[in-house]
VEXMITOR-612152 format. One record per residue: residue number from 0; residue in one letter; x, y, z of N, C-alpha, C in turn. Coordinates in steps of 0.001 Angstrom, whole numbers, plus 500000, padded with zeros to 6 digits. Layout:
N
NUM  a  X  Y  Z  X  Y  Z  X  Y  Z .
...
END
This chain:
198
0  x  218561  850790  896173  217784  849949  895265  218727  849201  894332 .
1  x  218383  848089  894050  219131  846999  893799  218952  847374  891542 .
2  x  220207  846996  890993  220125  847561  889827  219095  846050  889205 .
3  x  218482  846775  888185  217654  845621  887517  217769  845062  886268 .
4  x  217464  843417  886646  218091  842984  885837  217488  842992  884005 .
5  x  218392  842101  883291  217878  842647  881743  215950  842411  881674 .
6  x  216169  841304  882595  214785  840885  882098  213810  841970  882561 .
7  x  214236  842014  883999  213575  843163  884636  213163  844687  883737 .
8  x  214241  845054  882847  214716  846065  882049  213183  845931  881049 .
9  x  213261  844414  880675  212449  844390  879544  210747  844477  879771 .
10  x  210612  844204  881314  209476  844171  881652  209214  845302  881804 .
11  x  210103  846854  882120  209327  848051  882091  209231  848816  880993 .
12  x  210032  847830  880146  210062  848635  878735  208077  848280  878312 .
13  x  207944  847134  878563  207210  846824  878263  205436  847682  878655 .
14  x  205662  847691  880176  204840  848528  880885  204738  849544  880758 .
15  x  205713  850687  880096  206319  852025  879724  205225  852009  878170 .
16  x  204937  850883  877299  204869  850951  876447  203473  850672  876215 .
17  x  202939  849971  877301  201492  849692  877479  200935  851087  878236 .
18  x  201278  851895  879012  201118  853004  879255  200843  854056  878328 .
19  x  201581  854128  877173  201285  854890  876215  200086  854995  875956 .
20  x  199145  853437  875735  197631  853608  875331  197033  854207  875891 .
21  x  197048  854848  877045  196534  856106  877503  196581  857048  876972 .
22  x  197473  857416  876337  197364  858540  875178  195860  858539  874425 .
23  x  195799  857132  874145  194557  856904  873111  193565  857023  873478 .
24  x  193223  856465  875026  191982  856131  875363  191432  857200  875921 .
25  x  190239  857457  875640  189547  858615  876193  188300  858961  876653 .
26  x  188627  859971  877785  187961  859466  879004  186527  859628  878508 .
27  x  185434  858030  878999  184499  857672  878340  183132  858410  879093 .
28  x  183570  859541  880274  181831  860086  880712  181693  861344  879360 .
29  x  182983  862159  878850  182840  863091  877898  181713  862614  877116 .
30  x  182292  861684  876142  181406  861024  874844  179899  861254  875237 .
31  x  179636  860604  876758  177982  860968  877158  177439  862288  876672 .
32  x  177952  863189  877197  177722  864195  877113  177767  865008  875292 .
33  x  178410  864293  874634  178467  864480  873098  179584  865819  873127 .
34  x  180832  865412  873710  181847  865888  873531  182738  865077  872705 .
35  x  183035  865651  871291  183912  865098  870392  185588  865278  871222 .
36  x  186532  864140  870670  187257  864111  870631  187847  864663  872247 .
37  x  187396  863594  873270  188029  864440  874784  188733  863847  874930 .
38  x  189443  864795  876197  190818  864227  876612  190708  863105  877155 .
39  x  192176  862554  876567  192268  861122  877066  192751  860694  878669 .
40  x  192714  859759  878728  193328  859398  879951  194372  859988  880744 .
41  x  195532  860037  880155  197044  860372  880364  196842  861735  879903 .
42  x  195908  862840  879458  195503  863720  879564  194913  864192  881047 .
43  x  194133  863551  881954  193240  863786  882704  194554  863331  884151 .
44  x  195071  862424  883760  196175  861654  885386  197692  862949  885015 .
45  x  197673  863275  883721  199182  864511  883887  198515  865196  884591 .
46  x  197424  865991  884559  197390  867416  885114  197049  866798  886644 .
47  x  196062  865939  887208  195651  865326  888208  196696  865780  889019 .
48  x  198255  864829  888367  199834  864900  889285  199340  866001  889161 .
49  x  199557  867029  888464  200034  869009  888682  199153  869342  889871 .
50  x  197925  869258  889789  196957  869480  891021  197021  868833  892243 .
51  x  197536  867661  892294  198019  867054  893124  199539  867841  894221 .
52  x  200174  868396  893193  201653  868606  893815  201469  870113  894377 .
53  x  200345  870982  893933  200162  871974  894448  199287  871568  895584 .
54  x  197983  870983  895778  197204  870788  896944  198215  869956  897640 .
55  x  198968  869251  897360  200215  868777  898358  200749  869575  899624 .
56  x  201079  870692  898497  202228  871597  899193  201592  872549  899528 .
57  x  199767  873102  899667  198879  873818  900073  198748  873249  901509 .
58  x  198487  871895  901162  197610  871298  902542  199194  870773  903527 .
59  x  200323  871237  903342  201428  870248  903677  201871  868948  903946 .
60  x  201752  868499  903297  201426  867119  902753  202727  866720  902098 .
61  x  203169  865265  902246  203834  864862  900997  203665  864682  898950 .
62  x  204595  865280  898936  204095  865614  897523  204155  864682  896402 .
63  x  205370  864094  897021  205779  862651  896381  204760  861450  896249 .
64  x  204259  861641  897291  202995  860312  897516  201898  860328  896832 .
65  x  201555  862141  896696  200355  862372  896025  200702  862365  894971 .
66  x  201914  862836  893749  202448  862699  892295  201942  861419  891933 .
67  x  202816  860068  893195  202628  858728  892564  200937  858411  892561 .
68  x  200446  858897  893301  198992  858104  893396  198215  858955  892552 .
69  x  198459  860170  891863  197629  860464  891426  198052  860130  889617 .
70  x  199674  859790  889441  199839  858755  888353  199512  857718  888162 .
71  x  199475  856834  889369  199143  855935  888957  197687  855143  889402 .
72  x  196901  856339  889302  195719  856169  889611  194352  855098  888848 .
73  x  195200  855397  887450  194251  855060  886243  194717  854173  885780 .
74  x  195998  853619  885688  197116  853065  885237  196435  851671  884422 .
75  x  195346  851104  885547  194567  849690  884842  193445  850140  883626 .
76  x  193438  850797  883245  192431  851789  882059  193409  850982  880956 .
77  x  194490  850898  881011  195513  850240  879300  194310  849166  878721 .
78  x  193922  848210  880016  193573  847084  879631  192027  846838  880041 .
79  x  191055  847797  880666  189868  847670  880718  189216  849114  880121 .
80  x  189693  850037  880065  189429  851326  879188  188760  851995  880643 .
81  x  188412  853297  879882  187229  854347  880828  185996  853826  881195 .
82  x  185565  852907  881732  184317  853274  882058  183347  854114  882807 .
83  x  182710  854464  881964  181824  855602  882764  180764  855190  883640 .
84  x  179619  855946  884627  179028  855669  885283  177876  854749  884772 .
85  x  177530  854997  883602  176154  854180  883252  176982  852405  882808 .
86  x  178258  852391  882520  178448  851320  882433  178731  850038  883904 .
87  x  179193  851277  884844  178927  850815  886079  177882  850011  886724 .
88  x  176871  850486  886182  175627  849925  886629  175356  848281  885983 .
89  x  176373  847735  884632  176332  846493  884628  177531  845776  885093 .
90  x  178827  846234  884808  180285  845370  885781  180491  846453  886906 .
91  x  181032  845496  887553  181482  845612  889046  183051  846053  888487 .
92  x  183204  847182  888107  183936  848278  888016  185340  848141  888978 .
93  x  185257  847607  890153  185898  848198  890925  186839  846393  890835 .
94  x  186274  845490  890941  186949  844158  890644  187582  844084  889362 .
95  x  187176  844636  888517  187671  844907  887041  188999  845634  887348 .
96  x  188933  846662  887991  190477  847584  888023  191061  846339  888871 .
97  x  190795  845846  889970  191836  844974  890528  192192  843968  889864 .
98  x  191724  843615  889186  192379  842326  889094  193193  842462  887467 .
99  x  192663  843918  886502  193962  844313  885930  194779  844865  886867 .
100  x  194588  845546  887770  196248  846246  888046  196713  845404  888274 .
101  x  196200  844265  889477  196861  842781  890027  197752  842273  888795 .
102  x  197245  842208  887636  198253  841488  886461  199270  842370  885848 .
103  x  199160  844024  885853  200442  844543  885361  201237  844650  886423 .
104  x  200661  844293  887923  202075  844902  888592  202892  843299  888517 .
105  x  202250  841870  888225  203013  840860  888259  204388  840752  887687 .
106  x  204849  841355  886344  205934  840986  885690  206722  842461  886135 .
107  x  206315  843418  887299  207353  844500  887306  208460  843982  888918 .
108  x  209707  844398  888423  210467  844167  889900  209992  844359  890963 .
109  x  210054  843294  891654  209843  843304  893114  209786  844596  894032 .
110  x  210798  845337  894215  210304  846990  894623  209999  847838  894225 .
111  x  209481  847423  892702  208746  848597  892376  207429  848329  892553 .
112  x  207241  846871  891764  205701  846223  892231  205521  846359  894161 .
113  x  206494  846112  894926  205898  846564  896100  205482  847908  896564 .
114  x  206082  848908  896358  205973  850071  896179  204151  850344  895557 .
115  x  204545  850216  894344  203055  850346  893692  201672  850408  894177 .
116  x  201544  848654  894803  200823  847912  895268  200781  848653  896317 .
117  x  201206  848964  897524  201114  849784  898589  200833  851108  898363 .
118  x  201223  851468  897138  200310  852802  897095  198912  852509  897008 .
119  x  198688  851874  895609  197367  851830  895169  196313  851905  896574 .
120  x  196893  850580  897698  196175  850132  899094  196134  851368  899613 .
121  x  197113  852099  899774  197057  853796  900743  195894  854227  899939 .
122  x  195815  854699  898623  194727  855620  897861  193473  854745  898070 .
123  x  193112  853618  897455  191632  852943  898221  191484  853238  899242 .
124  x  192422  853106  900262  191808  852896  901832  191410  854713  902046 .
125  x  191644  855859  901752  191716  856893  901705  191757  857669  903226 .
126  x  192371  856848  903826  192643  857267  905299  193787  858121  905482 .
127  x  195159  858285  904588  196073  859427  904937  195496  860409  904266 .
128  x  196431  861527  904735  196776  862930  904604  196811  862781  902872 .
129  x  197440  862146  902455  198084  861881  900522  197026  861507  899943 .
130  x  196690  860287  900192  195635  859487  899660  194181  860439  899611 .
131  x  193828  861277  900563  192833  862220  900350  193197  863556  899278 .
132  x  194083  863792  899087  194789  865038  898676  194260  864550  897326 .
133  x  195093  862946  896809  195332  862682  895711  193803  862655  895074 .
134  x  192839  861759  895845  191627  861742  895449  190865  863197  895034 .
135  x  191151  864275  896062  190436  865614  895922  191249  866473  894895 .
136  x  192555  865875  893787  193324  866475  892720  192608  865671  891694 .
137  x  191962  864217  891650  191588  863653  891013  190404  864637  890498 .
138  x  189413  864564  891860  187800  865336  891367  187827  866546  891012 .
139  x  188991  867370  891358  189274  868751  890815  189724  868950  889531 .
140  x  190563  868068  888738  190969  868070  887846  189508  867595  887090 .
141  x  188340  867162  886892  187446  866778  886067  186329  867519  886270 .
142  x  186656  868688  887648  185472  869681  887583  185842  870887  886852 .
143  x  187219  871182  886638  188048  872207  885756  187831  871590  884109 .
144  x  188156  870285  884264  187719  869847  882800  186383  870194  882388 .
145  x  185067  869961  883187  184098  870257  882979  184308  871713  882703 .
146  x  184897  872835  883658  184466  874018  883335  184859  874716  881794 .
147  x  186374  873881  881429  187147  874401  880396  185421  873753  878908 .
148  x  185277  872640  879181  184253  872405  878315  183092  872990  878125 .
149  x  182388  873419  879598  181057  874310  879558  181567  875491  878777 .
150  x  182962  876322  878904  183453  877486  878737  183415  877753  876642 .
151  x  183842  875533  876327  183586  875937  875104  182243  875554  874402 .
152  x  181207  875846  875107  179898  875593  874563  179287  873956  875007 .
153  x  179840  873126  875481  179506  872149  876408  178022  872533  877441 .
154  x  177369  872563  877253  176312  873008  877958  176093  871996  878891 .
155  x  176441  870730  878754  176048  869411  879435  177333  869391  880555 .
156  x  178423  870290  880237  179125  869427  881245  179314  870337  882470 .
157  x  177779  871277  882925  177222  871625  883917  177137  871194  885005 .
158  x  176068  869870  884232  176119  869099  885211  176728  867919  885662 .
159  x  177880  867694  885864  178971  867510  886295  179248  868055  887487 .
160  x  179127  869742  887526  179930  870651  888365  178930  870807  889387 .
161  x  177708  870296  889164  176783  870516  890261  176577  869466  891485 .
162  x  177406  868270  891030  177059  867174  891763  178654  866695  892333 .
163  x  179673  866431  891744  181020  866584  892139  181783  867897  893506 .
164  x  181511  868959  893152  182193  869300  894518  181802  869207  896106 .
165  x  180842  868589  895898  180103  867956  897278  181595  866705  897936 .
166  x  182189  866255  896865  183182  865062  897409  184133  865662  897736 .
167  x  184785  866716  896924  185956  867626  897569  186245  867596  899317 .
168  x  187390  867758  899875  187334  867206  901263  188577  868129  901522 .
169  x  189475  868445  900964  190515  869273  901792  190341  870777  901423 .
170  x  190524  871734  902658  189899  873143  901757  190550  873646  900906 .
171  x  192236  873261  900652  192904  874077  899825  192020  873333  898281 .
172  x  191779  872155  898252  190727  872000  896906  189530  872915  896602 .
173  x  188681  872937  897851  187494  873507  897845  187569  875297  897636 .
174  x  189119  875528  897937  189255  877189  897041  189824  877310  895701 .
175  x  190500  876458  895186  190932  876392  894446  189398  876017  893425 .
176  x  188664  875407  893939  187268  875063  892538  186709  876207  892605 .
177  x  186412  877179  893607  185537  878159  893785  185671  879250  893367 .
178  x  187213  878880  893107  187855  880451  892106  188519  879718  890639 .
179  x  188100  878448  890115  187942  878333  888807  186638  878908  888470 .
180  x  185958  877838  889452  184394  877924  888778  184198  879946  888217 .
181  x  184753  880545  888893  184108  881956  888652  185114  882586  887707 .
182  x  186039  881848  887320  187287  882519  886639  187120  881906  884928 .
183  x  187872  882853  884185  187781  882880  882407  188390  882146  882576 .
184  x  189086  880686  882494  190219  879807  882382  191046  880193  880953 .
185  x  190335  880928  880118  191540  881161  879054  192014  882427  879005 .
186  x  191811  882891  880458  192305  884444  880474  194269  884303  880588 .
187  x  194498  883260  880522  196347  883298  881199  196787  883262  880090 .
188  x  196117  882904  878291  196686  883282  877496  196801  884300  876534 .
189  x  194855  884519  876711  195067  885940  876280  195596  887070  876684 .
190  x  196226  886791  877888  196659  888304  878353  198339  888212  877354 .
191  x  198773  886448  877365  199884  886173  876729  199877  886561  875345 .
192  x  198791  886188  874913  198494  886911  873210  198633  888365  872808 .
193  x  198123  889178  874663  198259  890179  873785  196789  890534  873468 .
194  x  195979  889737  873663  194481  890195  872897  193322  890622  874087 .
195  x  192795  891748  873775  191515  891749  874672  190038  890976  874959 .
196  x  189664  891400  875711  188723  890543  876024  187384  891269  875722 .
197  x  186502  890593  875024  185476  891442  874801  184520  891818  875549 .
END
């Protein structure tokens, strides 16, 4: 790979920096549900990668492919935010992400913007081995979110969990939800604390 130039330099500083607003933005089906203060974006695509790199290396799969696609899954959220399902029902959601991602990958170097762009096309088209993985780390990671929320008095984000693992598609996902769903998710620290369980 060819070294890049200043300008090039400045354009990922730039993209690096528009990325951050993911920190901020947050993911907008919670709020429905009258969950204060949920995780944001770049909350929901870190762990995605983590779930991703294990159902990777469950299902044997490339792991690399699924990291990138399941980073840069959300990536057009900087500049159109979360929308949730009921907002779906007035923009066409799915032209909205293209034609932001279409404009941040314009000012990035040529192989990385090619790179990118060919992922994104692998994950839409959802025909490989990766591209399914990445999608079924995506829906797993927001049915665990749901559970960590039902777990803290979220009563609403039930239903969530009742209608989502129907999409799940590779089995190392479909065991991995079946032994959250039934598991204390904050049992890995209390045992770290030290504290019992009542």
């Amino acid at each position: 790979m060819r070294k890049p130039k200043s300008t090039s330099s400045k354009t990922i500083v730039d993209f690096i920096a528009e990325v951050g607003l993911l920190k901020r933005t947050n993911r907008s089906g919670w709020s429905v549900l009258g969950i204060k203060n949920a995780e944001s974006v770049a909350d929901h695509s870190f762990r995605c990668a983590v779930i991703g790199f294990f159902l990777a290396r469950m299902e044997h799969a490339r792991a690399h492919e699924v990291i990138l696609m399941t980073l840069f899954n959300d990536i057009h959220e900087t500049r159109i935010t979360d929308l949730h399902k009921m907002a779906q029902r007035y923009i066409d959601a799915e032209k909205a992400e293209d034609a932001s991602f279409d404009e941040q990958m314009k000012s990035l170097p040529g192989d990385i913007r090619k790179e990118l762009i060919s992922t994104r096309k692998e994950y839409k088209k959802q025909r490989t081995k990766e591209s399914i993985i990445a999608r079924d780390a995506d829906i797993l990671e927001c049915l665990i979110q749901a559970k960590e929320y039902l777990d803290h008095g979220y009563r609403s984000a039930s239903k969530f969990m009742k209608k989502a693992p129907k999409f799940l598609k590779t089995k190392s996902a479909k065991r991995l939800w079946e032994l959250a769903k039934k598991r204390d998710l904050d049992n890995w620290w209390f045992k770290l604390s030290g504290f019992k369980r009542l």
